[in-house]
PDB file of N, CA, C, O and CB in Angstrom:
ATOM      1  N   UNK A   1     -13.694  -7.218   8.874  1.00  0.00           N
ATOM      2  CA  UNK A   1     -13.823  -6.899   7.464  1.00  0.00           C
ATOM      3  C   UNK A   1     -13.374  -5.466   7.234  1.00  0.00           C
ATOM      4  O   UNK A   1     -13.750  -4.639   8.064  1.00  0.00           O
ATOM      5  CB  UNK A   1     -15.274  -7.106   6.980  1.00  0.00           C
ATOM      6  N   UNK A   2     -12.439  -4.963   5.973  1.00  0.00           N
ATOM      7  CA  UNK A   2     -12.219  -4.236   5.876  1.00  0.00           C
ATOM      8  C   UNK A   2     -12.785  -2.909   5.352  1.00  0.00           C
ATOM      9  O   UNK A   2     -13.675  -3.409   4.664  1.00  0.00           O
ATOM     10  CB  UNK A   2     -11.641  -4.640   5.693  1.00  0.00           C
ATOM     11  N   UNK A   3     -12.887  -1.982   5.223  1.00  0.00           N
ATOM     12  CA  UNK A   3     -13.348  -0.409   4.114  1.00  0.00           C
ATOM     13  C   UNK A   3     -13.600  -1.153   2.762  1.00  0.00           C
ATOM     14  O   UNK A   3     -12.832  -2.115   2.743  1.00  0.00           O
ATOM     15  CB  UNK A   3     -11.754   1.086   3.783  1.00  0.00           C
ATOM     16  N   UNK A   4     -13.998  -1.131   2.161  1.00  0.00           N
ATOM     17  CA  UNK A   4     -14.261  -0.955   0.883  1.00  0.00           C
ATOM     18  C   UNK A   4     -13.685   0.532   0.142  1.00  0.00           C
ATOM     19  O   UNK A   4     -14.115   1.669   0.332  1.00  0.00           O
ATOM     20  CB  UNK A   4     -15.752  -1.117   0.845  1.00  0.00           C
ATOM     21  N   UNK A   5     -12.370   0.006  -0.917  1.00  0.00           N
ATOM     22  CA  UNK A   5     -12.036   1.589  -1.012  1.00  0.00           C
ATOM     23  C   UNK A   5     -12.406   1.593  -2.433  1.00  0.00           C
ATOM     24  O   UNK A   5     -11.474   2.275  -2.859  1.00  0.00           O
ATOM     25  CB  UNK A   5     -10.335   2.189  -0.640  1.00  0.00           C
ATOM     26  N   UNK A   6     -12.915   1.389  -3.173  1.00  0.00           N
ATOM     27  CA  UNK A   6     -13.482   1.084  -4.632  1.00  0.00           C
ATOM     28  C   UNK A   6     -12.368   1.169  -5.823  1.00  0.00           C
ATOM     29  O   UNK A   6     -12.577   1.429  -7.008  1.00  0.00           O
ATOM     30  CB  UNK A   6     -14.690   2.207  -4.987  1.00  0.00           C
ATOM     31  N   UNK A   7     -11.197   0.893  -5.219  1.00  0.00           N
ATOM     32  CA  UNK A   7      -9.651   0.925  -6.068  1.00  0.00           C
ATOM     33  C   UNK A   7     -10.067  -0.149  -6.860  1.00  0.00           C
ATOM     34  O   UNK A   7     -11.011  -0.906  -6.636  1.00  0.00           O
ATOM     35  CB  UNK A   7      -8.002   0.603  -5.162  1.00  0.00           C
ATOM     36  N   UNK A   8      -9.507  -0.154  -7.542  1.00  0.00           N
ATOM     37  CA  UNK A   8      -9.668  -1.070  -9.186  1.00  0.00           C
ATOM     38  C   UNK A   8      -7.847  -1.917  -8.813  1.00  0.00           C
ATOM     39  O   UNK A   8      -7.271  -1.617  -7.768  1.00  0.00           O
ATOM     40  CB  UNK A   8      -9.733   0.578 -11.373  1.00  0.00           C
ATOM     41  N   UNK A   9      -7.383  -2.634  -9.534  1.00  0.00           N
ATOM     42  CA  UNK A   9      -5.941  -3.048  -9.478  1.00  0.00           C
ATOM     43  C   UNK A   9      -5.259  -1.982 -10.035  1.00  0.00           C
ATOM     44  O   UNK A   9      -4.210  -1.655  -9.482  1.00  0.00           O
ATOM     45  CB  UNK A   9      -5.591  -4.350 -10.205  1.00  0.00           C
ATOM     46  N   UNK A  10      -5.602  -1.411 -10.945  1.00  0.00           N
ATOM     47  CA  UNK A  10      -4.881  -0.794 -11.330  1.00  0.00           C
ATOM     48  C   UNK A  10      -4.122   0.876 -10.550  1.00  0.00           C
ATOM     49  O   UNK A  10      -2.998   1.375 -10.600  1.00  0.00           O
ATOM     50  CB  UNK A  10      -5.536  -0.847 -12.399  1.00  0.00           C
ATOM     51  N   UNK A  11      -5.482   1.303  -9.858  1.00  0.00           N
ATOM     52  CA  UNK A  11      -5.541   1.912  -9.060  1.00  0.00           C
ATOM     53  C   UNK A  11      -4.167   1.655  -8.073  1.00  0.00           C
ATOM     54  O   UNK A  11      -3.200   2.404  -7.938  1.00  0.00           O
ATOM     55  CB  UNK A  11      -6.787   1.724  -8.661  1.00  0.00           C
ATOM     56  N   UNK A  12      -4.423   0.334  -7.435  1.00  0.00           N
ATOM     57  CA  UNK A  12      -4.121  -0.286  -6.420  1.00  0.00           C
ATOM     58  C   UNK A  12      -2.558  -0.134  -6.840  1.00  0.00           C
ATOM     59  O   UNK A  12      -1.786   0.295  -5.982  1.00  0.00           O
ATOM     60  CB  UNK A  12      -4.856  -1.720  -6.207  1.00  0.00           C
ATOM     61  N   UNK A  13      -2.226  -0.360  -7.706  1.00  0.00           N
ATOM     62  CA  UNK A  13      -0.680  -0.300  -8.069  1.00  0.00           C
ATOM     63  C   UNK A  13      -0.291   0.662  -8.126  1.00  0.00           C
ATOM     64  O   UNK A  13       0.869   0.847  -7.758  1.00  0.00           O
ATOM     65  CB  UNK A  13      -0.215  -0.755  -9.097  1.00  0.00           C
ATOM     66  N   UNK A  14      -1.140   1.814  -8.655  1.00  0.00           N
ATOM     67  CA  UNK A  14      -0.433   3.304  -8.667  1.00  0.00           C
ATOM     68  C   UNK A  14      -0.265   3.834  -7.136  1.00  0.00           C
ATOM     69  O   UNK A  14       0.346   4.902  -7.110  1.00  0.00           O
ATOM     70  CB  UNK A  14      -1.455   4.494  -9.573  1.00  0.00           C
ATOM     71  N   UNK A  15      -0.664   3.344  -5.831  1.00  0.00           N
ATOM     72  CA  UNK A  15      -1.163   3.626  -4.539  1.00  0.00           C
ATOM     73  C   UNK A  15       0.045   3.070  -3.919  1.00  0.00           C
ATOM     74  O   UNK A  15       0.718   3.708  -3.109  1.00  0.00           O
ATOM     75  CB  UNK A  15      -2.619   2.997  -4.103  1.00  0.00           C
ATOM     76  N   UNK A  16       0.382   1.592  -4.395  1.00  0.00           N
ATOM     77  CA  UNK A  16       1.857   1.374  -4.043  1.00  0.00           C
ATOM     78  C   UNK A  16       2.935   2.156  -4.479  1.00  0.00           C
ATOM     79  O   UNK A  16       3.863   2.567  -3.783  1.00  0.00           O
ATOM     80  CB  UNK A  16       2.218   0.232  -4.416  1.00  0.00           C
ATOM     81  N   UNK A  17       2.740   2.344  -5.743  1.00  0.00           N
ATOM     82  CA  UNK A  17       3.801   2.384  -6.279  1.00  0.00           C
ATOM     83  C   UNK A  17       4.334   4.270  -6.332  1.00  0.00           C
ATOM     84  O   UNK A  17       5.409   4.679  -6.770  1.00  0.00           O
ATOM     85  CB  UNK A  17       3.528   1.521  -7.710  1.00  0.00           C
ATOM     86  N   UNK A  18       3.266   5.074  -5.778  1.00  0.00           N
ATOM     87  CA  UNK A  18       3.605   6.478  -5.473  1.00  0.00           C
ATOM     88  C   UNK A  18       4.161   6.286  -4.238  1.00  0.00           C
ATOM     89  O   UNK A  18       5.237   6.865  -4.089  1.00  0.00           O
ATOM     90  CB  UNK A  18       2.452   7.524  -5.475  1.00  0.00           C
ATOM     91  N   UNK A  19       3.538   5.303  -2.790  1.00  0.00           N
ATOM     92  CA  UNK A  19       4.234   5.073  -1.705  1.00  0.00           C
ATOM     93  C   UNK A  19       5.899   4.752  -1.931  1.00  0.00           C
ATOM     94  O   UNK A  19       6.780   5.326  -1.292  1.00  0.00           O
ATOM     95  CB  UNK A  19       3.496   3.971  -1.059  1.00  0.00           C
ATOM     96  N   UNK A  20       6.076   3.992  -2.695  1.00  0.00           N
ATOM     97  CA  UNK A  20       7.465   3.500  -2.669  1.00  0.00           C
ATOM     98  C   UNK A  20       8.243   4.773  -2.822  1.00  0.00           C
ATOM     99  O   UNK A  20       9.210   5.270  -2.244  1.00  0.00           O
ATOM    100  CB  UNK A  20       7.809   2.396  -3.825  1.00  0.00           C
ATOM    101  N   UNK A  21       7.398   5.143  -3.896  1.00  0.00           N
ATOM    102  CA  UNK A  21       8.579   6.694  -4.653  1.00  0.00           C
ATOM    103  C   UNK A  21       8.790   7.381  -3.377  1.00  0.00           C
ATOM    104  O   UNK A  21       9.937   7.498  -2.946  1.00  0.00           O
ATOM    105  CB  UNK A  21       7.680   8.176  -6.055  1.00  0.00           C
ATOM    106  N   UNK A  22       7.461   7.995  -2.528  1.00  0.00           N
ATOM    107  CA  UNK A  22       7.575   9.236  -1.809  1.00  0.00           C
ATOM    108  C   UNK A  22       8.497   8.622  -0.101  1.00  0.00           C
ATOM    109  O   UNK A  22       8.949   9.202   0.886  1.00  0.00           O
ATOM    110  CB  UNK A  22       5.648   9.999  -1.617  1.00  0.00           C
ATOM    111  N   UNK A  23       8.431   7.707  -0.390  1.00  0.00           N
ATOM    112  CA  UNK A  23       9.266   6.996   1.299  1.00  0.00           C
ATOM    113  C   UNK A  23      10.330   6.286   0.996  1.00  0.00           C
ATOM    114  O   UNK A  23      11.026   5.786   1.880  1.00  0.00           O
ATOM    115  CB  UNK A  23       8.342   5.782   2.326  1.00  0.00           C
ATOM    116  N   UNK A  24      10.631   6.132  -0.485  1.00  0.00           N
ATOM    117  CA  UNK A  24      11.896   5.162  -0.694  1.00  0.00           C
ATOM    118  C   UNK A  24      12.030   3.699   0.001  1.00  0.00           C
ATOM    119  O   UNK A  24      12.937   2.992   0.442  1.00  0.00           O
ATOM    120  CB  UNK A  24      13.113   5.932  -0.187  1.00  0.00           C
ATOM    121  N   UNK A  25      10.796   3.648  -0.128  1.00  0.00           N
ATOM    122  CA  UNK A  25      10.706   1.895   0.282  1.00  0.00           C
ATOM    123  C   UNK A  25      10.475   1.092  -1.301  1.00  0.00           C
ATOM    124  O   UNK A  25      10.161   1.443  -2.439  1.00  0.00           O
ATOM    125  CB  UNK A  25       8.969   1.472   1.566  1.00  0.00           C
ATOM    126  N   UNK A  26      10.903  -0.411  -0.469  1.00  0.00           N
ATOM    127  CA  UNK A  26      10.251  -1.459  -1.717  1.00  0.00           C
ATOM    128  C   UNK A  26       9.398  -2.379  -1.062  1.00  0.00           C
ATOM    129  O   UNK A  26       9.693  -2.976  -0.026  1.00  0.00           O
ATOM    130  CB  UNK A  26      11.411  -2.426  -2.610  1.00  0.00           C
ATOM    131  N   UNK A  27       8.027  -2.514  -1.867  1.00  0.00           N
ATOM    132  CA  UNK A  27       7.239  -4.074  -1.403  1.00  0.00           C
ATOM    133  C   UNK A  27       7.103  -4.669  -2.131  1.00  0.00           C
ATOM    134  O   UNK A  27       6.691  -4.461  -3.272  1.00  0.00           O
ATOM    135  CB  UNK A  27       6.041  -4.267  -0.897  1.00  0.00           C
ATOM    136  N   UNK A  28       7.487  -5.737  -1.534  1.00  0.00           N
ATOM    137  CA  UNK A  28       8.326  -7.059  -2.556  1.00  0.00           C
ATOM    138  C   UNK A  28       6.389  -7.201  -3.211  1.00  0.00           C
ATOM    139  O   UNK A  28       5.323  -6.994  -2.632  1.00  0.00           O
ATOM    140  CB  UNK A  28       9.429  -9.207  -1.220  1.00  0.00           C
ATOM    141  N   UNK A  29       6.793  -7.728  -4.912  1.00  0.00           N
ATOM    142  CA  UNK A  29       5.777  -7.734  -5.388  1.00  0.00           C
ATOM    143  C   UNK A  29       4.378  -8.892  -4.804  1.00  0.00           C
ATOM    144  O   UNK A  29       3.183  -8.600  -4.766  1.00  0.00           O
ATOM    145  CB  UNK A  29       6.279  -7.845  -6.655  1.00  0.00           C
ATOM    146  N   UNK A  30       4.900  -9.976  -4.476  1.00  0.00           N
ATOM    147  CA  UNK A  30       4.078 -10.788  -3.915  1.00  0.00           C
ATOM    148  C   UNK A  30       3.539 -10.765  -2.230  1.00  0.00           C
ATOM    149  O   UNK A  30       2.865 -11.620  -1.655  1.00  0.00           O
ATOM    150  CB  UNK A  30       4.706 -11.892  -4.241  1.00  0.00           C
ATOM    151  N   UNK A  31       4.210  -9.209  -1.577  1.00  0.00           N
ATOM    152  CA  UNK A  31       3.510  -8.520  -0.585  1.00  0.00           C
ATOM    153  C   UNK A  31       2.284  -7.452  -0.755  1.00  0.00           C
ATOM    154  O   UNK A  31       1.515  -7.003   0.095  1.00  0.00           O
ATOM    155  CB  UNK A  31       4.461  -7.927   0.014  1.00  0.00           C
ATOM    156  N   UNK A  32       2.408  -7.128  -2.615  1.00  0.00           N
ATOM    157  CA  UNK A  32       1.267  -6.176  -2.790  1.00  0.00           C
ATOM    158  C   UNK A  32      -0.220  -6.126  -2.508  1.00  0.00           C
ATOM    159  O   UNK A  32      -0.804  -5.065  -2.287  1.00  0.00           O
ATOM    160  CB  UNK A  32       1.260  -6.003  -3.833  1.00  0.00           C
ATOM    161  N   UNK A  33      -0.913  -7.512  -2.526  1.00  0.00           N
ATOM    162  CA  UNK A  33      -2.063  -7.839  -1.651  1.00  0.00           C
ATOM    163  C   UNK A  33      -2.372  -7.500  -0.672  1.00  0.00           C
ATOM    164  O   UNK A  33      -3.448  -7.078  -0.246  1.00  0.00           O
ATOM    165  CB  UNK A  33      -2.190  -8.707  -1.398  1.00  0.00           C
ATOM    166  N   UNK A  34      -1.019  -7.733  -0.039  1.00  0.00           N
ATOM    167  CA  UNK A  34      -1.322  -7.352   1.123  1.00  0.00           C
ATOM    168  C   UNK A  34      -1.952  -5.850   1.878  1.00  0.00           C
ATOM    169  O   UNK A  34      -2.570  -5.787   2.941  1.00  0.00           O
ATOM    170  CB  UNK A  34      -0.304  -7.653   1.498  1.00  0.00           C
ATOM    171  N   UNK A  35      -1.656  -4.953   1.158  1.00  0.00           N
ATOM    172  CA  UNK A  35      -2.105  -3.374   1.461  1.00  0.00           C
ATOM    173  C   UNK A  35      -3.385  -3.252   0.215  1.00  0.00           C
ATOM    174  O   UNK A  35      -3.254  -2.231  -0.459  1.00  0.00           O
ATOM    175  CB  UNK A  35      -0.500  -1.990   1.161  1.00  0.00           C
ATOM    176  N   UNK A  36      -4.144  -3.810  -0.035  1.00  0.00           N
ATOM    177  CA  UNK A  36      -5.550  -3.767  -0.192  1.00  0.00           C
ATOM    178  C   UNK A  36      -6.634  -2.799   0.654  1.00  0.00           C
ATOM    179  O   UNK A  36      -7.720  -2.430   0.210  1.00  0.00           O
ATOM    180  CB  UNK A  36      -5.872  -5.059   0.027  1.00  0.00           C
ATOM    181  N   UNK A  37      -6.245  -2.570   1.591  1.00  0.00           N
ATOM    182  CA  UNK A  37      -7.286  -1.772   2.461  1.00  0.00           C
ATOM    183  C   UNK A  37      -6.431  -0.726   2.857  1.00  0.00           C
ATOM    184  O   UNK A  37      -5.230  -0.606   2.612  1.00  0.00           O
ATOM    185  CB  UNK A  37      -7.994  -2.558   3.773  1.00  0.00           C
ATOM    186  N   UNK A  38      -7.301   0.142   3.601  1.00  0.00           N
ATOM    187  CA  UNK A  38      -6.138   1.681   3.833  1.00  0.00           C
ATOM    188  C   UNK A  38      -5.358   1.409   5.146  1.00  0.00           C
ATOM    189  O   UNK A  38      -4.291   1.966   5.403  1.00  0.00           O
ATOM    190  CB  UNK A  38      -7.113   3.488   4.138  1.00  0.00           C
ATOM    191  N   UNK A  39      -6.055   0.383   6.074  1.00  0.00           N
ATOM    192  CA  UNK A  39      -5.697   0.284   7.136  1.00  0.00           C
ATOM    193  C   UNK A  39      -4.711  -0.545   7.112  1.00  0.00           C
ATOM    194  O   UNK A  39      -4.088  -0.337   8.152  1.00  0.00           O
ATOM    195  CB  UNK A  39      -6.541   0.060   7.867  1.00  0.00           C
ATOM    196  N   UNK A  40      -4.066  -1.602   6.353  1.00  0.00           N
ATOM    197  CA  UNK A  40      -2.893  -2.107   5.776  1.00  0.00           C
ATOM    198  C   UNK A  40      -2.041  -1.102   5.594  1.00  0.00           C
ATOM    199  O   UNK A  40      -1.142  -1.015   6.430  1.00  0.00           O
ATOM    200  CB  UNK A  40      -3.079  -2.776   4.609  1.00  0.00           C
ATOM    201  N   UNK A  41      -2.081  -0.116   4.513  1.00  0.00           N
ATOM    202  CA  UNK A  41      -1.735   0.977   4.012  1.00  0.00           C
ATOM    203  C   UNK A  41      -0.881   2.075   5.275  1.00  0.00           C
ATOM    204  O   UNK A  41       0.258   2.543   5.267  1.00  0.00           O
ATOM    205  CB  UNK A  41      -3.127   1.508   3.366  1.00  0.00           C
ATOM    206  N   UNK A  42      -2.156   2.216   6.415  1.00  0.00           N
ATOM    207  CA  UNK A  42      -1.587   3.108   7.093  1.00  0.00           C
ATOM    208  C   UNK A  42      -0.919   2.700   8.215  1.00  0.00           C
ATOM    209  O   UNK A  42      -0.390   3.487   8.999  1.00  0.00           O
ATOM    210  CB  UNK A  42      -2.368   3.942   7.353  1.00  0.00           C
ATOM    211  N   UNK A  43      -0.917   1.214   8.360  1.00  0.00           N
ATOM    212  CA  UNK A  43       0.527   0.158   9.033  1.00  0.00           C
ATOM    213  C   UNK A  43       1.348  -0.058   8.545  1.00  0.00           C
ATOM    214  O   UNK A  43       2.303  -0.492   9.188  1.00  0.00           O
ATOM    215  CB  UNK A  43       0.518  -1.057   9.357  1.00  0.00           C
ATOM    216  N   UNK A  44       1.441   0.109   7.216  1.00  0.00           N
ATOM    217  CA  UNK A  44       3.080   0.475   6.683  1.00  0.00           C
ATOM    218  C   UNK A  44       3.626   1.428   7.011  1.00  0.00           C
ATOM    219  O   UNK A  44       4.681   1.519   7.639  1.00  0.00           O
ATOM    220  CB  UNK A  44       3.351   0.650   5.411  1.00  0.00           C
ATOM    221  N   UNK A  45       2.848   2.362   6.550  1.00  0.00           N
ATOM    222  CA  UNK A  45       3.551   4.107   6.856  1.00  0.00           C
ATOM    223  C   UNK A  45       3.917   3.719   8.638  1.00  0.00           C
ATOM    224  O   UNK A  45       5.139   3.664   8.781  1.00  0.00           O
ATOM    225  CB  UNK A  45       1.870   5.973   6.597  1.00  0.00           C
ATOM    226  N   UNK A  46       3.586   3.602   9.214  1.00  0.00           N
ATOM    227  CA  UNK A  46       3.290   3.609  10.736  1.00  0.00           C
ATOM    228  C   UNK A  46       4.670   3.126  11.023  1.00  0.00           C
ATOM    229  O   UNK A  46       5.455   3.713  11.769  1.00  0.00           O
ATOM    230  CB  UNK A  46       1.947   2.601  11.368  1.00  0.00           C
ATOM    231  N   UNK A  47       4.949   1.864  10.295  1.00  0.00           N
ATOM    232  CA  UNK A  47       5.905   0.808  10.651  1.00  0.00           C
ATOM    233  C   UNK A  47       7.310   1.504   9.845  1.00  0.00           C
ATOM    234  O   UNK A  47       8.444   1.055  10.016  1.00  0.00           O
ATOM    235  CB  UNK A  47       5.336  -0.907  10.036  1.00  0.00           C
ATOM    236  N   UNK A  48       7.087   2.321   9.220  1.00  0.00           N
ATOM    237  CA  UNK A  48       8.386   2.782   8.480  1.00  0.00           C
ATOM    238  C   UNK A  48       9.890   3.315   9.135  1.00  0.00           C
ATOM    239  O   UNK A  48       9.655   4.422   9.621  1.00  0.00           O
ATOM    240  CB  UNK A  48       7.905   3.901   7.707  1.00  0.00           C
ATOM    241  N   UNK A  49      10.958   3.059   9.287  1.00  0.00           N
ATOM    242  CA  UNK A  49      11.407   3.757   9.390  1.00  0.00           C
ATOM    243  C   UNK A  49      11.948   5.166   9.668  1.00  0.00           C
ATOM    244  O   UNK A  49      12.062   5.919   8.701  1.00  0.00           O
ATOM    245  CB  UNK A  49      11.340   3.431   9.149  1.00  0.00           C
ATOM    246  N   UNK A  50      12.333   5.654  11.032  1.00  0.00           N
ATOM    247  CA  UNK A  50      12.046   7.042  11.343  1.00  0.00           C
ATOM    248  C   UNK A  50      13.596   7.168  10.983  1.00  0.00           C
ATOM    249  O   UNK A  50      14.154   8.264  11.036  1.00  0.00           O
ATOM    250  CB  UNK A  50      11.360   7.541  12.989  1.00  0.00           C
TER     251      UNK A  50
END
């Protein structure tokens, strides 16, 4: 079970959607669920592109 990060959706979209800006990535919209928790979150960054 994951953190509880008390993000709202809306939240949750601004969290993607500053990631995309600051790394120049895209997640396809029906992958956005998927980074719900930080630890999702910080396996993207992880997995990015060096």
């Amino acid at each position: 079970m994951g953190i509880d990060t008390g993000w709202d959706s809306l939240n949750h979209l601004k969290i993607i959607s500053e990631l995309e800006s600051a790394y120049k990535i895209r997640v396809a919209d029906n992958d956005i669920e998927k980074y719900g928790e930080m630890k999702a979150i910080v396996d993207l960054y992880k997995n990015l592109p060096k």
